[in-house]
PDB file of N, CA, C and O in Angstrom:
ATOM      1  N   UNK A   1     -15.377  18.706  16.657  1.00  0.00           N
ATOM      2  CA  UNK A   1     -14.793  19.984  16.306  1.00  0.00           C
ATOM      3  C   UNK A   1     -15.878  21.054  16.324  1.00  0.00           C
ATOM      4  O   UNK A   1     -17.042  20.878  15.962  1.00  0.00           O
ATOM      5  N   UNK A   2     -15.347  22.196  16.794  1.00  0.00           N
ATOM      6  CA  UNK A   2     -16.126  23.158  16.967  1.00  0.00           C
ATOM      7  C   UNK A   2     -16.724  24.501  15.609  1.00  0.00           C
ATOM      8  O   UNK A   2     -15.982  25.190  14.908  1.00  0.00           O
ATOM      9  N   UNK A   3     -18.002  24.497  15.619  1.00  0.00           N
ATOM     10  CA  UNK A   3     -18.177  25.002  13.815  1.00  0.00           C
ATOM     11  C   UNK A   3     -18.676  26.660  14.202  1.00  0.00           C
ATOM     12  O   UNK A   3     -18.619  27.389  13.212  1.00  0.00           O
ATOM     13  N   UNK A   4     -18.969  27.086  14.990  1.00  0.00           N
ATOM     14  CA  UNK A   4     -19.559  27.876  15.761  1.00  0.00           C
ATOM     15  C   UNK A   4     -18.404  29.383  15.520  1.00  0.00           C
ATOM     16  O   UNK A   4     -17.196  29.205  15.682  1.00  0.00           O
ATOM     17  N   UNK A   5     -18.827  30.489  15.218  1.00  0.00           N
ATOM     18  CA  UNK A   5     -17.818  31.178  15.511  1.00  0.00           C
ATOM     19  C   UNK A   5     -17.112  31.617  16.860  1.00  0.00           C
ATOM     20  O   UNK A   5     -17.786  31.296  17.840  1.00  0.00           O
ATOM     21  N   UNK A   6     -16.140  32.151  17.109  1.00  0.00           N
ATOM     22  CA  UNK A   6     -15.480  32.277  18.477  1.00  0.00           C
ATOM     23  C   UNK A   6     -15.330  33.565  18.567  1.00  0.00           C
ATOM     24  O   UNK A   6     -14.306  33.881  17.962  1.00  0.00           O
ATOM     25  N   UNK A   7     -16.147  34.966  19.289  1.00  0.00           N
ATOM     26  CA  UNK A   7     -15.906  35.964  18.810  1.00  0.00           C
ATOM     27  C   UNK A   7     -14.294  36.566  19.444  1.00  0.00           C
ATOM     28  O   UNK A   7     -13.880  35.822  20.333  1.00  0.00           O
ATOM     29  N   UNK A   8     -13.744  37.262  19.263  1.00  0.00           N
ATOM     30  CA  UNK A   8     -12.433  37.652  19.450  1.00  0.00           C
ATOM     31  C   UNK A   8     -12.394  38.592  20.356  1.00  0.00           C
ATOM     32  O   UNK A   8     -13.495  39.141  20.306  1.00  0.00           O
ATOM     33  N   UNK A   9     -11.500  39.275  21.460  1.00  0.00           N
ATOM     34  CA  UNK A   9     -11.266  39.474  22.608  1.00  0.00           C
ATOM     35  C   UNK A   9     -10.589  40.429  22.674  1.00  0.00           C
ATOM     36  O   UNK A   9      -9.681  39.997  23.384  1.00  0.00           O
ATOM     37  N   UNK A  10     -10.204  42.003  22.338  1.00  0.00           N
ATOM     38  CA  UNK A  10      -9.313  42.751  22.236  1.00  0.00           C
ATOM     39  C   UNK A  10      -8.687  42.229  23.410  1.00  0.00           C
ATOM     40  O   UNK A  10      -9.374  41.485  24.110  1.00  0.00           O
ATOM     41  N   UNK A  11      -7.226  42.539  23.845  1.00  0.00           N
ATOM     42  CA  UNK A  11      -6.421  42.750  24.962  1.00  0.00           C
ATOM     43  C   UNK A  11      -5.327  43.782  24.425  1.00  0.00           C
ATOM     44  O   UNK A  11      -4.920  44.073  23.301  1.00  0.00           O
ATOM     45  N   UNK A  12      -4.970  44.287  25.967  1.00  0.00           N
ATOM     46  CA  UNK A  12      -3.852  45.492  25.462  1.00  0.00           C
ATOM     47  C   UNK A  12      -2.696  44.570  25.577  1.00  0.00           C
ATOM     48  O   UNK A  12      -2.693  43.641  26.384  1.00  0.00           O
ATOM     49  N   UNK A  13      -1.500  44.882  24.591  1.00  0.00           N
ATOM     50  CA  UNK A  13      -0.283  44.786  24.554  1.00  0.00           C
ATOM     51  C   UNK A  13       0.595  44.413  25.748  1.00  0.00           C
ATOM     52  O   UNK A  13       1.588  43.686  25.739  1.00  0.00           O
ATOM     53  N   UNK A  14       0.206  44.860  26.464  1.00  0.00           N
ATOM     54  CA  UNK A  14       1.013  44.321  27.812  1.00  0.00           C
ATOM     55  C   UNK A  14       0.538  43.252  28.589  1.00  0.00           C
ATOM     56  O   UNK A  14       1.256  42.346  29.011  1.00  0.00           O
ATOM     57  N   UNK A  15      -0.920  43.376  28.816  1.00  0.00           N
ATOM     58  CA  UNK A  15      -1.746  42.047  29.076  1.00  0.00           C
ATOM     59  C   UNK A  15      -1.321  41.026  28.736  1.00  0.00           C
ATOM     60  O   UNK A  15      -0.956  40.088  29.444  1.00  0.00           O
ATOM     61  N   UNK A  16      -1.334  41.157  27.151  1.00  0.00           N
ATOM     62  CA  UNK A  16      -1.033  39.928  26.309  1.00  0.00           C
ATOM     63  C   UNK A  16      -0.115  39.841  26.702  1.00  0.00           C
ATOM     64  O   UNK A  16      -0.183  38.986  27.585  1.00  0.00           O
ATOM     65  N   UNK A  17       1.128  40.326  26.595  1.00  0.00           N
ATOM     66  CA  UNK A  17       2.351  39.963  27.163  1.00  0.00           C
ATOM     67  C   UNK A  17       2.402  39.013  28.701  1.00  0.00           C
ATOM     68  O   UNK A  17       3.175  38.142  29.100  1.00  0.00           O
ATOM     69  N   UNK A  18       1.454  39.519  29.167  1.00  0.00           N
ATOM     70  CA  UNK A  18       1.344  38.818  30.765  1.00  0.00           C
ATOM     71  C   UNK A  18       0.774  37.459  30.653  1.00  0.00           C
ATOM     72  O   UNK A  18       1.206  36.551  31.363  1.00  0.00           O
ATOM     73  N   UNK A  19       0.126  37.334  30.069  1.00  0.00           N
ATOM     74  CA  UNK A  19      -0.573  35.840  29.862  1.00  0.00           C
ATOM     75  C   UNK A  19       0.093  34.882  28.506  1.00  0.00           C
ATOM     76  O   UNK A  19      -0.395  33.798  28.185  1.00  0.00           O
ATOM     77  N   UNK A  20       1.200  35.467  27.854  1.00  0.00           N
ATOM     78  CA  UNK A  20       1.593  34.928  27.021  1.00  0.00           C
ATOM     79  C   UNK A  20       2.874  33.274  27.270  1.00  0.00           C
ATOM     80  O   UNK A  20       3.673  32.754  26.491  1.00  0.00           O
ATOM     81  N   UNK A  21       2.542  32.999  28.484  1.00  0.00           N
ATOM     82  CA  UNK A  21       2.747  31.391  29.050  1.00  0.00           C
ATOM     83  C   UNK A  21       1.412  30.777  28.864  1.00  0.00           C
ATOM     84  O   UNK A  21       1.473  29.548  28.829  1.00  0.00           O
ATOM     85  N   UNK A  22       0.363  31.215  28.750  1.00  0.00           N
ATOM     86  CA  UNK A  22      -0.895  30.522  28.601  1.00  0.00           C
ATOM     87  C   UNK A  22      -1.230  30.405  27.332  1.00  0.00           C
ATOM     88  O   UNK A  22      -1.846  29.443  26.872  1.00  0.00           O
ATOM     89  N   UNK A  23      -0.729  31.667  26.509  1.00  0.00           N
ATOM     90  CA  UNK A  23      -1.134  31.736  25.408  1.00  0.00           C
ATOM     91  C   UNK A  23      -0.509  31.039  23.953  1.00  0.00           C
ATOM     92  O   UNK A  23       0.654  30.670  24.117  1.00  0.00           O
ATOM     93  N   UNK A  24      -0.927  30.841  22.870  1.00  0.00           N
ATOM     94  CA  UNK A  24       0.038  30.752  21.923  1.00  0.00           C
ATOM     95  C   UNK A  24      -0.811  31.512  20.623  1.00  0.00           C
ATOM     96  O   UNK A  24      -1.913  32.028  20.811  1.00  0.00           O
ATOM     97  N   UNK A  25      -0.149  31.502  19.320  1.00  0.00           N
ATOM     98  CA  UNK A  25      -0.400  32.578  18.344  1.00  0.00           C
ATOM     99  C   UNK A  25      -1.311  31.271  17.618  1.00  0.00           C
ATOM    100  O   UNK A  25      -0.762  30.170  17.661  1.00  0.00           O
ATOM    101  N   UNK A  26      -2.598  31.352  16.996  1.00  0.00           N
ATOM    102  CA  UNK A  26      -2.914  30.622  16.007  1.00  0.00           C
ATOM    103  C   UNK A  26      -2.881  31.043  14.431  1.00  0.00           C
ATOM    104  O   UNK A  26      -3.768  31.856  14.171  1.00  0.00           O
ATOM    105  N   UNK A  27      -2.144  30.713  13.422  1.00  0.00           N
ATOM    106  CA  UNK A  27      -1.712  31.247  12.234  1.00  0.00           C
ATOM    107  C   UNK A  27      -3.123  31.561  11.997  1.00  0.00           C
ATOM    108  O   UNK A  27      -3.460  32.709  11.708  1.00  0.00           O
ATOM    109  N   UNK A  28      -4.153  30.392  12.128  1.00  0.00           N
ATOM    110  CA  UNK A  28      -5.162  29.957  10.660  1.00  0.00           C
ATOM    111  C   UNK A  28      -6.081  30.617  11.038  1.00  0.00           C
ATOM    112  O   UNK A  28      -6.781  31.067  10.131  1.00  0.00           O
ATOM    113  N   UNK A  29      -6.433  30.917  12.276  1.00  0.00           N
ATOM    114  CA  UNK A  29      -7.171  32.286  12.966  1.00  0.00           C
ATOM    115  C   UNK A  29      -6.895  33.618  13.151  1.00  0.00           C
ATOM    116  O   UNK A  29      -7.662  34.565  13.320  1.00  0.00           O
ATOM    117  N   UNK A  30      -5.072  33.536  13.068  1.00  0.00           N
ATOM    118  CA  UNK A  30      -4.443  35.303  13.575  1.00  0.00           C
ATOM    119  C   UNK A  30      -4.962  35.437  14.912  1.00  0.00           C
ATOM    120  O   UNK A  30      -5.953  36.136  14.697  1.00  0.00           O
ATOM    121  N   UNK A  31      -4.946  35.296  15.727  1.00  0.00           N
ATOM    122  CA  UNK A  31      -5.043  35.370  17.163  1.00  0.00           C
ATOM    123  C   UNK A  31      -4.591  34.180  17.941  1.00  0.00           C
ATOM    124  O   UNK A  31      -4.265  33.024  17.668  1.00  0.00           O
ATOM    125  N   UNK A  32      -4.709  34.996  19.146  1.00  0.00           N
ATOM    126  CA  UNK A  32      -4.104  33.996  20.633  1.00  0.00           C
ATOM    127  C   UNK A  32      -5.294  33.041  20.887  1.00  0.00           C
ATOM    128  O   UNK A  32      -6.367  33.238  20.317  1.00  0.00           O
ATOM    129  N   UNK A  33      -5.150  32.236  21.550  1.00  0.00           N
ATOM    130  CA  UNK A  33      -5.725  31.019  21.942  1.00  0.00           C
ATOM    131  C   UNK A  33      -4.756  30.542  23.172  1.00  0.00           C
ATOM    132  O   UNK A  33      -3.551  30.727  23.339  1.00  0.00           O
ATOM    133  N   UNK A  34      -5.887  29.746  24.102  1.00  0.00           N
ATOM    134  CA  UNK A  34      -5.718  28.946  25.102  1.00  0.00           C
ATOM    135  C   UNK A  34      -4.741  27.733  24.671  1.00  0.00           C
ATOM    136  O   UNK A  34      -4.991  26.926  23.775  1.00  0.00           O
ATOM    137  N   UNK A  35      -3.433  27.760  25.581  1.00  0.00           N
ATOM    138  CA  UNK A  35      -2.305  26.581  24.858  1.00  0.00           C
ATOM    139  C   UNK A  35      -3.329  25.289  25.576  1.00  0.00           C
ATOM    140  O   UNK A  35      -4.096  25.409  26.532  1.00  0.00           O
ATOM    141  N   UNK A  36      -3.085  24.260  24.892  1.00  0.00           N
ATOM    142  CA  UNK A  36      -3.534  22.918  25.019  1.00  0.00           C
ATOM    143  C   UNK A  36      -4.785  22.751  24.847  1.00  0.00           C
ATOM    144  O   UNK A  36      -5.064  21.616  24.458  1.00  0.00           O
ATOM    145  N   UNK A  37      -6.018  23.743  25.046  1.00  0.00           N
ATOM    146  CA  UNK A  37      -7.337  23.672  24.647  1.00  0.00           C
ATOM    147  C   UNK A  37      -8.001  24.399  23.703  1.00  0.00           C
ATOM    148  O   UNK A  37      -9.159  24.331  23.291  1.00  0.00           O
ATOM    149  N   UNK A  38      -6.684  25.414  23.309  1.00  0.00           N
ATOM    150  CA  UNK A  38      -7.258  26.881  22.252  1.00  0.00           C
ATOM    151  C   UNK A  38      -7.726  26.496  21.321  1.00  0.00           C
ATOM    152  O   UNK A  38      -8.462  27.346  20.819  1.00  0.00           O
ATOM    153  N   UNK A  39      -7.652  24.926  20.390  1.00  0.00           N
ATOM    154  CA  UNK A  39      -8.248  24.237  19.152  1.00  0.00           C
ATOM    155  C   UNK A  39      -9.755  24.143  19.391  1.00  0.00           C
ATOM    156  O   UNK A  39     -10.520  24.497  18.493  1.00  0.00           O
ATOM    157  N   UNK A  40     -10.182  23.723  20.460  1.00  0.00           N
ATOM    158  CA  UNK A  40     -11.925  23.381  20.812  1.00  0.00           C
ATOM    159  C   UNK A  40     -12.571  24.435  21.449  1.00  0.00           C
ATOM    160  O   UNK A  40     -13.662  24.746  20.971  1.00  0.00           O
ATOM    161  N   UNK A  41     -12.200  25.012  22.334  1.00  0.00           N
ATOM    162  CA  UNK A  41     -12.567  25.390  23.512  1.00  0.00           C
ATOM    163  C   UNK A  41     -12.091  26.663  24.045  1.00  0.00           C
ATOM    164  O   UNK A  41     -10.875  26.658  24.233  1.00  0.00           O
ATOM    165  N   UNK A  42     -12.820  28.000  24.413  1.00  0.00           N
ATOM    166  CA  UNK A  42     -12.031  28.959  25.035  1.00  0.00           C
ATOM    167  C   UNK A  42     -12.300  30.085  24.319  1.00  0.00           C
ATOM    168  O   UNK A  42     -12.923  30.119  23.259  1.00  0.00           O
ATOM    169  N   UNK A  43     -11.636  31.374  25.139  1.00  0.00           N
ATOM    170  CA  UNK A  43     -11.709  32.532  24.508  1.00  0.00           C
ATOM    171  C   UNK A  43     -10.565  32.571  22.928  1.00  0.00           C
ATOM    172  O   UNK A  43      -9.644  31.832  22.579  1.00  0.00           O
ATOM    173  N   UNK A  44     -11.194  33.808  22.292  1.00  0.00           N
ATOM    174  CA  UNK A  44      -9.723  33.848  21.029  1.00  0.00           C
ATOM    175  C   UNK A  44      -9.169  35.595  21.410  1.00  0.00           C
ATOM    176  O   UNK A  44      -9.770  36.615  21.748  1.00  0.00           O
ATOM    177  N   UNK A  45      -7.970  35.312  21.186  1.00  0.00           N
ATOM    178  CA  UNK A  45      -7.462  36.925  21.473  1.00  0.00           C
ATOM    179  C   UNK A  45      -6.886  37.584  20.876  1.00  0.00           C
ATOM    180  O   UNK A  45      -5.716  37.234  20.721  1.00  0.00           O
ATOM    181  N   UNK A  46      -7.338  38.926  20.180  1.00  0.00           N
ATOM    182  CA  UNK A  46      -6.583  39.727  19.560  1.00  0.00           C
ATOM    183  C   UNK A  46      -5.633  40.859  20.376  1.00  0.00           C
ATOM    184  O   UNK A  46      -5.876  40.987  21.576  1.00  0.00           O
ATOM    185  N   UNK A  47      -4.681  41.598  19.851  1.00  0.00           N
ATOM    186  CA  UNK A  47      -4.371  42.958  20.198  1.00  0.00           C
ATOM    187  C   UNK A  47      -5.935  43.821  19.785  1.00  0.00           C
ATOM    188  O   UNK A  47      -7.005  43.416  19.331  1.00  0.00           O
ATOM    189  N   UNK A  48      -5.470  45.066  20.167  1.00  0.00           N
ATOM    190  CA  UNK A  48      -5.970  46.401  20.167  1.00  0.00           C
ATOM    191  C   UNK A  48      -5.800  46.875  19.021  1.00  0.00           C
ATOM    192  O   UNK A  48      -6.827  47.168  18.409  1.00  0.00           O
ATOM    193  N   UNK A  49      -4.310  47.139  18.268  1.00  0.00           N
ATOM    194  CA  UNK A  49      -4.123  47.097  16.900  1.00  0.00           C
ATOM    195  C   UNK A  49      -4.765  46.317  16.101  1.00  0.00           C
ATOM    196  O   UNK A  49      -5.390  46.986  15.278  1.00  0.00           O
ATOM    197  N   UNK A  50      -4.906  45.119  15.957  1.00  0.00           N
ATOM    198  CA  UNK A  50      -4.714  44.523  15.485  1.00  0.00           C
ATOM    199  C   UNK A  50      -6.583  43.853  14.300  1.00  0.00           C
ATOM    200  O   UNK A  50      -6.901  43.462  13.177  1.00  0.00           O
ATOM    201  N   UNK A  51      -7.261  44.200  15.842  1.00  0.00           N
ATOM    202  CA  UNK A  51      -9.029  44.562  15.503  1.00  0.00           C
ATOM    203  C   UNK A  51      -8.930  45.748  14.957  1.00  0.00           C
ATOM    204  O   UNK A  51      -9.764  45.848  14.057  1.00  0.00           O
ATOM    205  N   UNK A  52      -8.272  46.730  15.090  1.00  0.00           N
ATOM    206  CA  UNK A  52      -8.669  48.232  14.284  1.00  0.00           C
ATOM    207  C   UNK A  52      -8.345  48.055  12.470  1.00  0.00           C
ATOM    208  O   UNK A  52      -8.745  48.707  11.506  1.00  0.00           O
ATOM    209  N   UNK A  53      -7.544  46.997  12.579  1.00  0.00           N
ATOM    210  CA  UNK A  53      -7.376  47.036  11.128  1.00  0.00           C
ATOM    211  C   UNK A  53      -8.061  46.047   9.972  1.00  0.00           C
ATOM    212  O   UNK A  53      -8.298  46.270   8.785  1.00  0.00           O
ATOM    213  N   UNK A  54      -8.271  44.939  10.744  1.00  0.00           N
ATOM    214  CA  UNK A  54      -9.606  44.253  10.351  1.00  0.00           C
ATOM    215  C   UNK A  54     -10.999  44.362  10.330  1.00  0.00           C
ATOM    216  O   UNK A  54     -11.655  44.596  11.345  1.00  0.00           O
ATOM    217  N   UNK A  55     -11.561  44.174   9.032  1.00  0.00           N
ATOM    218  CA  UNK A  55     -12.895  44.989   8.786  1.00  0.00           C
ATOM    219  C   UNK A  55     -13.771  44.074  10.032  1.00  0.00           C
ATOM    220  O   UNK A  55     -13.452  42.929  10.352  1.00  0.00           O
ATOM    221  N   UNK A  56     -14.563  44.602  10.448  1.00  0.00           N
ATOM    222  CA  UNK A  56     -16.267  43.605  11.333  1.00  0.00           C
ATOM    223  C   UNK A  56     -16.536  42.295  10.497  1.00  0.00           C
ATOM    224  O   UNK A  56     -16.748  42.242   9.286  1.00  0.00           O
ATOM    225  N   UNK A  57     -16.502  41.614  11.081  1.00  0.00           N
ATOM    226  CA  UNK A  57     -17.092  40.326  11.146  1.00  0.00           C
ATOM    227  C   UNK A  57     -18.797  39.953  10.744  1.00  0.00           C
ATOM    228  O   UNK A  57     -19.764  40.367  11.384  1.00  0.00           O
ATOM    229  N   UNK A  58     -18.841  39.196   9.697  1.00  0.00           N
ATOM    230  CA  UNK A  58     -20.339  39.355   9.156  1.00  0.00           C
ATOM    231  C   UNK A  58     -21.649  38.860  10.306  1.00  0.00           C
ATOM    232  O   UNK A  58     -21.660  37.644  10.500  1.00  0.00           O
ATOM    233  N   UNK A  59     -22.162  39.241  10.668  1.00  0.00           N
ATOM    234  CA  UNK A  59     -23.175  38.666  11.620  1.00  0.00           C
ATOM    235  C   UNK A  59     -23.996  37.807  11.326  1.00  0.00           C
ATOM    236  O   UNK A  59     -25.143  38.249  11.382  1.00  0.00           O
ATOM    237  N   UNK A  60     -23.919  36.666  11.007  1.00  0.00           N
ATOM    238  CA  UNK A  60     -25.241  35.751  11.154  1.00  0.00           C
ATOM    239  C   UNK A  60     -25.524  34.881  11.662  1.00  0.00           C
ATOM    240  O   UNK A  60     -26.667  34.439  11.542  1.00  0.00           O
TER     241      UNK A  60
END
């Protein structure tokens, strides 16, 4: 299992919409993920909204 953070990916609204056969929603993250590999492996994806309302991510 992967311990590493995954940094997150704005996409616009319609994008997402376009890739959303690839995609699925992860509750425990709040973002999209790669279906069948999004648990280990891969980009993570937010909306555009959706980063504006969540504070930055701590850096270390």
């Amino acid at each position: 299992m992967r311990t590493t953070h995954r940094p997150r990916h704005r996409l616009h609204p319609v994008l997402l919409a376009l890739l959303r056969p690839v995609l699925r929603y992860s509750y425990t993250r709040e973002a999209y993920v790669l279906r069948l590999v999004g648990n280990d492996r891969g980009p993570v994806f937010v909306t555009a909204e959706h980063e504006a309302l969540e504070p930055p991510a701590p850096s270390d």
